[in-house]
C-alpha positions as a Markdown table, in Angstrom:
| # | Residue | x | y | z |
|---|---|---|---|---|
| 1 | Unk | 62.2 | 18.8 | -70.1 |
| 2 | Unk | 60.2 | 17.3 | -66.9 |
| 3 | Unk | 57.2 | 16.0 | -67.6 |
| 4 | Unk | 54.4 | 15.1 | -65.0 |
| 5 | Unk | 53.8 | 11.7 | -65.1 |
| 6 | Unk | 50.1 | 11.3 | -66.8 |
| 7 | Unk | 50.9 | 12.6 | -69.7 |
| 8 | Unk | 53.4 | 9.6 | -70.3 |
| 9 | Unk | 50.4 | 7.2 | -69.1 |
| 10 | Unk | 47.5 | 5.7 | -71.5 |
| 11 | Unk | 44.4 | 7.9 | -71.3 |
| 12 | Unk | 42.3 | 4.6 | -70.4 |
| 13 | Unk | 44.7 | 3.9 | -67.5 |
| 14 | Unk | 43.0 | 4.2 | -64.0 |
| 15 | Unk | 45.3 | 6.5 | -61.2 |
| 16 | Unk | 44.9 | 7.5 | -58.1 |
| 17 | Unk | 45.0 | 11.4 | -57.7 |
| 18 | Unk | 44.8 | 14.2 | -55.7 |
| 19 | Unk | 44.0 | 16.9 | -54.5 |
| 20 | Unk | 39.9 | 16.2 | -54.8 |
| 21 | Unk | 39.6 | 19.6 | -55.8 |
| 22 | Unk | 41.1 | 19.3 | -59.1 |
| 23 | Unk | 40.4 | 15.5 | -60.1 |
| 24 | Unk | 37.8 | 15.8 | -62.3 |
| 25 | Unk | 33.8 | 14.3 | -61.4 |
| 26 | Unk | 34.4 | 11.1 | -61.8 |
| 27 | Unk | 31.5 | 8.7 | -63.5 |
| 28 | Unk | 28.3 | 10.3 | -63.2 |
| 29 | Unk | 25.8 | 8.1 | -61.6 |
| 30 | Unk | 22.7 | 9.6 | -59.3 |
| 31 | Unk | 22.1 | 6.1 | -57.2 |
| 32 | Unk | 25.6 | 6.2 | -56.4 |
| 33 | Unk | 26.1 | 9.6 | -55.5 |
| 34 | Unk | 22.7 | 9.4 | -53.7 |
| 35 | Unk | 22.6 | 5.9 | -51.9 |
| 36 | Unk | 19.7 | 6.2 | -50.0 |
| 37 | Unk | 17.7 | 3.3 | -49.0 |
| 38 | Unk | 15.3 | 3.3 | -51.6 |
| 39 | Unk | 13.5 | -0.2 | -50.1 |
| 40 | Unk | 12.8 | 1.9 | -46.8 |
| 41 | Unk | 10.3 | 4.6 | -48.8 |
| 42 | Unk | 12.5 | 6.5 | -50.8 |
| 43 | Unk | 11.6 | 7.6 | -54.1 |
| 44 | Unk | 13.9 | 7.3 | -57.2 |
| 45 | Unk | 13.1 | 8.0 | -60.8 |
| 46 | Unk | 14.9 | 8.4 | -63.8 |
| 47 | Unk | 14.5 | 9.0 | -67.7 |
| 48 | Unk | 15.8 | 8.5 | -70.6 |
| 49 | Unk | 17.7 | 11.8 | -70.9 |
| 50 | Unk | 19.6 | 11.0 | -67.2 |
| 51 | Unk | 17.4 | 13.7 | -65.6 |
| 52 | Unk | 16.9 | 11.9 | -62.0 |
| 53 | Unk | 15.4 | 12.8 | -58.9 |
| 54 | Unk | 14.9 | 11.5 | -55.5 |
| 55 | Unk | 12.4 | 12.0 | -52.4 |
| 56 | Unk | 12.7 | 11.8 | -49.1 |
| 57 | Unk | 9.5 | 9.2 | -47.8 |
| 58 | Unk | 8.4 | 12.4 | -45.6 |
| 59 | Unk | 8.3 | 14.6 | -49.0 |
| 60 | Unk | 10.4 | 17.3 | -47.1 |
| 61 | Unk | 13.8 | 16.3 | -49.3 |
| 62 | Unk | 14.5 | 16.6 | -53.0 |
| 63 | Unk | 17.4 | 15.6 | -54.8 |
| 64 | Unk | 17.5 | 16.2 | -58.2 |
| 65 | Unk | 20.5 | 15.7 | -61.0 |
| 66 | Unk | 20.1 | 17.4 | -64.7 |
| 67 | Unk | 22.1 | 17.3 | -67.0 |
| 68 | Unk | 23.0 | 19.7 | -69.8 |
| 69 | Unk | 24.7 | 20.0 | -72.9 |
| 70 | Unk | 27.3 | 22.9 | -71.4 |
| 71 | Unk | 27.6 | 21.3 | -67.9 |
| 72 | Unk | 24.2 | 20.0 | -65.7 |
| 73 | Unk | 23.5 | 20.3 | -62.0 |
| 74 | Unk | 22.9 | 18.5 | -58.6 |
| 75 | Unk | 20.2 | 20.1 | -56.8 |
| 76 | Unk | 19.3 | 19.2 | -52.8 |
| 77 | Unk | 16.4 | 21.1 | -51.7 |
| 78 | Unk | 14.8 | 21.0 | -48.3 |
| 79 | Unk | 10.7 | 21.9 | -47.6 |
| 80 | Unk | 9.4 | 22.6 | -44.5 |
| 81 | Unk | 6.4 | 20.7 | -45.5 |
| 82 | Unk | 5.8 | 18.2 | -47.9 |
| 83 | Unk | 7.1 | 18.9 | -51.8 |
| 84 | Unk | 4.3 | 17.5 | -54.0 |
| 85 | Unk | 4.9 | 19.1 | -57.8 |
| 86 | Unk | 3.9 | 20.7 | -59.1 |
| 87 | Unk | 4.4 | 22.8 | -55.7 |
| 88 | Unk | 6.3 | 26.2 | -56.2 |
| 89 | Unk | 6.9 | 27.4 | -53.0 |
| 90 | Unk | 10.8 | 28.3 | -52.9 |
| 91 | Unk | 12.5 | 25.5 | -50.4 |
| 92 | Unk | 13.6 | 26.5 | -47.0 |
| 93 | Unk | 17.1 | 26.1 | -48.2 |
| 94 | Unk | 18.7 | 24.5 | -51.6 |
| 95 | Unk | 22.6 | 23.4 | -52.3 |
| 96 | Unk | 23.7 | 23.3 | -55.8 |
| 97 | Unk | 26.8 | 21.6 | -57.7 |
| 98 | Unk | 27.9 | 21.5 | -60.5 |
| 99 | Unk | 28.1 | 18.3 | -62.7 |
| 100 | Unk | 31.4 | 18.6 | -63.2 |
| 101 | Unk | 31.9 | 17.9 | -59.0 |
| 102 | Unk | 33.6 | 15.4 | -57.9 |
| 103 | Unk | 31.0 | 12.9 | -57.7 |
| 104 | Unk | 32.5 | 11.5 | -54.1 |
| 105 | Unk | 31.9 | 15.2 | -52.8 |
| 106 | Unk | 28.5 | 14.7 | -53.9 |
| 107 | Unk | 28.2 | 11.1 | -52.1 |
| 108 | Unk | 29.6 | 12.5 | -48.7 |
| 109 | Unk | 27.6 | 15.4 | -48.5 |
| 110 | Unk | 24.1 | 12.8 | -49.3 |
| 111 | Unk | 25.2 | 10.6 | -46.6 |
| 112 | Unk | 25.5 | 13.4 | -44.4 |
| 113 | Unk | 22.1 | 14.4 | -45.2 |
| 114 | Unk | 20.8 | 11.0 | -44.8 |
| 115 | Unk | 22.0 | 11.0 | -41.2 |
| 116 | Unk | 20.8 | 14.3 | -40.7 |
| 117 | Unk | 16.7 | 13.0 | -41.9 |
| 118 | Unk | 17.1 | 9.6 | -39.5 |
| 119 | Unk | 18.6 | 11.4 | -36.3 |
| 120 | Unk | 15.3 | 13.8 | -36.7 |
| 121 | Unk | 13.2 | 11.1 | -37.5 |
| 122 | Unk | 14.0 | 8.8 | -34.3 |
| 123 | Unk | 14.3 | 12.5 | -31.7 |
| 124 | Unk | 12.6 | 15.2 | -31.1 |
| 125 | Unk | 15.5 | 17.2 | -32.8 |
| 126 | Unk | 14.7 | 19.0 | -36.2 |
| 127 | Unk | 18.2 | 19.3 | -37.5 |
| 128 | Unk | 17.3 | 19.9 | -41.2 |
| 129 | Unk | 15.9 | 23.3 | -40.7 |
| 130 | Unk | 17.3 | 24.0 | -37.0 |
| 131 | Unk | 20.9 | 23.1 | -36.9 |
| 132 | Unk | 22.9 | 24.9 | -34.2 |
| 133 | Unk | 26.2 | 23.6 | -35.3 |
| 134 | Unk | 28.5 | 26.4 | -35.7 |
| 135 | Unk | 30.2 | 27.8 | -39.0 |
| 136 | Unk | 33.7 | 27.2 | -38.0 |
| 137 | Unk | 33.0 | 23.8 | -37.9 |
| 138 | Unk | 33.3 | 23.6 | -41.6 |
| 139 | Unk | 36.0 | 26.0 | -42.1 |
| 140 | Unk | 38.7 | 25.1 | -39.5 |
| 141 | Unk | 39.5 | 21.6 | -41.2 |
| 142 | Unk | 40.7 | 23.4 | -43.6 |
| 143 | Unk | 42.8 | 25.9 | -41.7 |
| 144 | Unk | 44.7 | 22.8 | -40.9 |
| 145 | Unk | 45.4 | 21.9 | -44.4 |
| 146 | Unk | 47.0 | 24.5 | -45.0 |
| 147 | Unk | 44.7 | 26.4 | -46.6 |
| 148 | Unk | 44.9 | 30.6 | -46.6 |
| 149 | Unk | 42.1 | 33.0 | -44.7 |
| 150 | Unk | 41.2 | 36.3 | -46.0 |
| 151 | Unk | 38.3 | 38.5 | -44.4 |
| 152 | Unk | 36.8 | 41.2 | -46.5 |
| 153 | Unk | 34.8 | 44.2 | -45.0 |
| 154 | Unk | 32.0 | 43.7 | -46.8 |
| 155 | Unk | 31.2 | 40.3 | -44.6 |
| 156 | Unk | 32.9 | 37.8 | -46.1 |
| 157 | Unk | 35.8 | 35.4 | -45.7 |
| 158 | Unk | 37.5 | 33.2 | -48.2 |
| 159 | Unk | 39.3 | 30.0 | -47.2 |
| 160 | Unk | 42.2 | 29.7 | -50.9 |
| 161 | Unk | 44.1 | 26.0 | -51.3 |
| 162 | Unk | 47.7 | 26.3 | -50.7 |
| 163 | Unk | 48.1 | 25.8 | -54.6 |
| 164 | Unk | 45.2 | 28.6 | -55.7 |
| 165 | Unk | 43.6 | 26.4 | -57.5 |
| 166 | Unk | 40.4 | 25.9 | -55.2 |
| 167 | Unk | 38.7 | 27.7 | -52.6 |
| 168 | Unk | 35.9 | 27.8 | -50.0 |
| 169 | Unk | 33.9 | 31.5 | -49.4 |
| 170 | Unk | 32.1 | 31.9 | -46.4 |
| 171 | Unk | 29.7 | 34.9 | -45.8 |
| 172 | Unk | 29.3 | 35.7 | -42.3 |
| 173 | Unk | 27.4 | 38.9 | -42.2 |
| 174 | Unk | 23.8 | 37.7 | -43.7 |
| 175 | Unk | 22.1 | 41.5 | -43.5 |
| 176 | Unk | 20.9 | 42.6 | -46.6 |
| 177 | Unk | 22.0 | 39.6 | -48.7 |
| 178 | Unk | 19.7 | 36.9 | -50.7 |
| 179 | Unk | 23.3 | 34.8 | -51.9 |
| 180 | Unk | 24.3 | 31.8 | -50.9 |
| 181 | Unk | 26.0 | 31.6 | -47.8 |
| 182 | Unk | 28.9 | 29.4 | -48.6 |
| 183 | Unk | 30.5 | 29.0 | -52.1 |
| 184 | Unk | 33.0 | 26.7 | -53.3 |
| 185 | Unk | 34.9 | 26.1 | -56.4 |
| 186 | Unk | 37.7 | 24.2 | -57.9 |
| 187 | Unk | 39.9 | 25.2 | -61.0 |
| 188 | Unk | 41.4 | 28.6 | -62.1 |
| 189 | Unk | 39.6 | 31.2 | -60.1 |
| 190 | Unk | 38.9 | 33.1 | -63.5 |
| 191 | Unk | 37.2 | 30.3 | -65.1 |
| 192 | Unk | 36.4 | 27.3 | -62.4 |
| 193 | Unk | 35.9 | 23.9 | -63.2 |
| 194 | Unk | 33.1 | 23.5 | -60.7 |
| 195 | Unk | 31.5 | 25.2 | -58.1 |
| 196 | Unk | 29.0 | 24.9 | -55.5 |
| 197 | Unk | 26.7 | 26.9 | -53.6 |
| 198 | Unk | 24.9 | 26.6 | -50.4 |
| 199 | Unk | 21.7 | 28.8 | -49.5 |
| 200 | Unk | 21.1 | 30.3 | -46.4 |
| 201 | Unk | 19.5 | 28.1 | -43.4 |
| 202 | Unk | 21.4 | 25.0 | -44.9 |
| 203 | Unk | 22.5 | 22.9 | -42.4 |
| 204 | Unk | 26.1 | 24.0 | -41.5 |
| 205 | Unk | 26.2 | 20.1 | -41.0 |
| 206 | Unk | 26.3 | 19.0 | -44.6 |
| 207 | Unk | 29.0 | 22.4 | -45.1 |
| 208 | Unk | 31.4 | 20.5 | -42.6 |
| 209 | Unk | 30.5 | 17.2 | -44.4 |
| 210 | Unk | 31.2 | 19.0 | -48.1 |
| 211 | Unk | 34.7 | 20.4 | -46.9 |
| 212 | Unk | 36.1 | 17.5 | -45.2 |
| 213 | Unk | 35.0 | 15.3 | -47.8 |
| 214 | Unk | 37.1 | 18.4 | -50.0 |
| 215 | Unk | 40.2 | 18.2 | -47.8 |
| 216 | Unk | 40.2 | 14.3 | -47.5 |
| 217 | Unk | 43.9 | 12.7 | -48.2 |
| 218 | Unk | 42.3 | 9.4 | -49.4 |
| 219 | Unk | 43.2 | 9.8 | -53.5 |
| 220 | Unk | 40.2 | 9.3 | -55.7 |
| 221 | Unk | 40.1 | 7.1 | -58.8 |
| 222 | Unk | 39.8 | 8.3 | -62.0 |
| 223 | Unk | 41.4 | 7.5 | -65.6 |
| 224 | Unk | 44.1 | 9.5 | -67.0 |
| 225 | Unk | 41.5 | 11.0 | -70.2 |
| 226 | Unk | 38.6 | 11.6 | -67.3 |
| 227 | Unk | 41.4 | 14.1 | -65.5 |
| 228 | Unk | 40.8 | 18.1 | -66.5 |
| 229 | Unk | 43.9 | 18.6 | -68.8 |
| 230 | Unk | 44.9 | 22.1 | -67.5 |
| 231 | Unk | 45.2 | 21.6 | -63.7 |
| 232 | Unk | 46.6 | 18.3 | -64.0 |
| 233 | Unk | 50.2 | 19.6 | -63.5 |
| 234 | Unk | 48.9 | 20.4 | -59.9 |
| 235 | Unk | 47.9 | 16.3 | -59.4 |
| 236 | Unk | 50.0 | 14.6 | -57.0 |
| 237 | Unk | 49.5 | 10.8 | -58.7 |
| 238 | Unk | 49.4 | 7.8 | -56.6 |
| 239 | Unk | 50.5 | 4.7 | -57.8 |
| 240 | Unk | 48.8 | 3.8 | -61.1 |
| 241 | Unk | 46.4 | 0.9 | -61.5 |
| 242 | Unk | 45.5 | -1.1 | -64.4 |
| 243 | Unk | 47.3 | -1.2 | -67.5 |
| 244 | Unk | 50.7 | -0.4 | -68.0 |
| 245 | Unk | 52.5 | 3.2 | -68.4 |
| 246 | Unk | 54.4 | 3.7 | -71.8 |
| 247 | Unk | 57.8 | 3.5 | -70.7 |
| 248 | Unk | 59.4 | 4.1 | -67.2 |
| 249 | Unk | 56.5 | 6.6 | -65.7 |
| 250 | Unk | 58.1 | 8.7 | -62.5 |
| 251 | Unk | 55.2 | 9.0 | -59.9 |
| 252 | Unk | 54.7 | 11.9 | -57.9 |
| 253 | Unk | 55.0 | 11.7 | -54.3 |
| 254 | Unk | 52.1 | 12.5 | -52.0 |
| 255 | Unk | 51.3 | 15.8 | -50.9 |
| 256 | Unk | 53.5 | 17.6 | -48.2 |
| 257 | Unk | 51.7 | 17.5 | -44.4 |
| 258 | Unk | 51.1 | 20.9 | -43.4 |
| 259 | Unk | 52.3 | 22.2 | -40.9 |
| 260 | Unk | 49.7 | 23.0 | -38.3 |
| 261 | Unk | 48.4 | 26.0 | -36.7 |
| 262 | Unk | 46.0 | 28.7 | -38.9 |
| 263 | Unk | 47.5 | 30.5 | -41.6 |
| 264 | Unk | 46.3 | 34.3 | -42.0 |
């Protein structure tokens, strides 16, 4: 019987996996995920329950994580004017994750969206609520890993990972629809492990940031009891750190290069 090899390593032994997609969110920490420079006038708090949030010194951006028994959420939202709660005016536009993200997902798309706030901040650009870049910017990256392209009718187009476990949904047509206007998710399509959602008007910027973060070949860190238990046969596993394998522990290899081109 062939076995993958974490399940003949110690559950407190640290790997290196992919694909991100299915690695599991790593440790859960909001000034890591977040890193912005909190001595230049950003705003952080945090209580005892983990809720956190952070501001933006302009007021315009809020970042919030809470968690939940069941599963918790990131939250970016972006205001055209300053956010002072308790202000309910819905944001211009809003991306949400689930905790259960991989937490380096979470970092890339944050330092995206830092560099967004300092390019307008030192131009006369507006690139938080005015970004011109185009939507195939975040999907062709992953045309080139491989990935599969359906187009619906109804005006939508789903990008699926070569091993179905993971997927990106664009849609394109936005008449007559209040939905997001990207989804993602990782995990059995029936019952995902995460997902995330971006609103309307966000920045296709910090889509492109989210997906080539999602397609990166540079494993992520986790330990072997921190991995989701039924995707894990779909792991490739780099070469484990820290302490010791029971026995002689066969390592996957790395994941095959696709080949290039699109694939329909």
């Amino acid at each position: 019987m062939i076995t993958h090899p974490l399940e003949n390593l110690d559950p407190a032994q640290h790997v290196q996996v992919l694909p991100r997609h299915l690695v599991g969110p790593g440790v859960i920490d909001p000034r890591a995920a977040w890193h912005f420079p909190y001595d230049e006038g950003w705003l952080f708090a945090q209580i005892d329950d983990g809720t956190a949030a952070a501001f933006s010194p302009c007021l315009r951006l809020q970042t919030t994580y809470e968690p939940k028994p069941d599963k918790g959420t990131w939250t970016i939202s972006a205001h055209r004017t300053p956010y002072t709660p308790p202000d309910f005016t819905p944001p211009a536009w809003w991306i949400t994750f689930d905790a259960t993200t991989p937490v380096e997902l979470l970092h890339d798309v944050h330092t995206e969206l830092l560099d967004l706030y300092l390019e307008d901040l030192h131009s006369d650009q507006d690139r938080l609520f005015q970004d011109d870049t185009p939507p195939h910017e975040a999907y062709a990256p992953l045309l080139t890993r491989g990935w599969s392209h359906a187009v619906k009718t109804g005006g939508t187009q789903t990008f699926l990972t070569p091993d179905g476990l993971g997927a990106v949904r664009h849609r394109y047509d936005i008449s007559g629809s209040s939905g997001p206007a990207w989804r993602a998710w990782g995990g059995h399509p029936s019952e995902p492990y995460w997902r995330a959602h971006f609103s309307f008007g966000t920045p296709t910027t910090l889509v492109a940031a989210f997906t080539a973060s999602l397609i990166s070949t540079e494993p992520l860190q986790r330990t072997v009891q921190d991995v989701p238990v039924h995707t894990r046969r779909a792991l490739y596993v780099a070469t484990p750190t820290g302490q010791q394998p029971h026995g002689n522990t066969p390592v996957a290899p790395p994941p095959p290069a696709p080949a290039s081109g699109r694939t329909r």
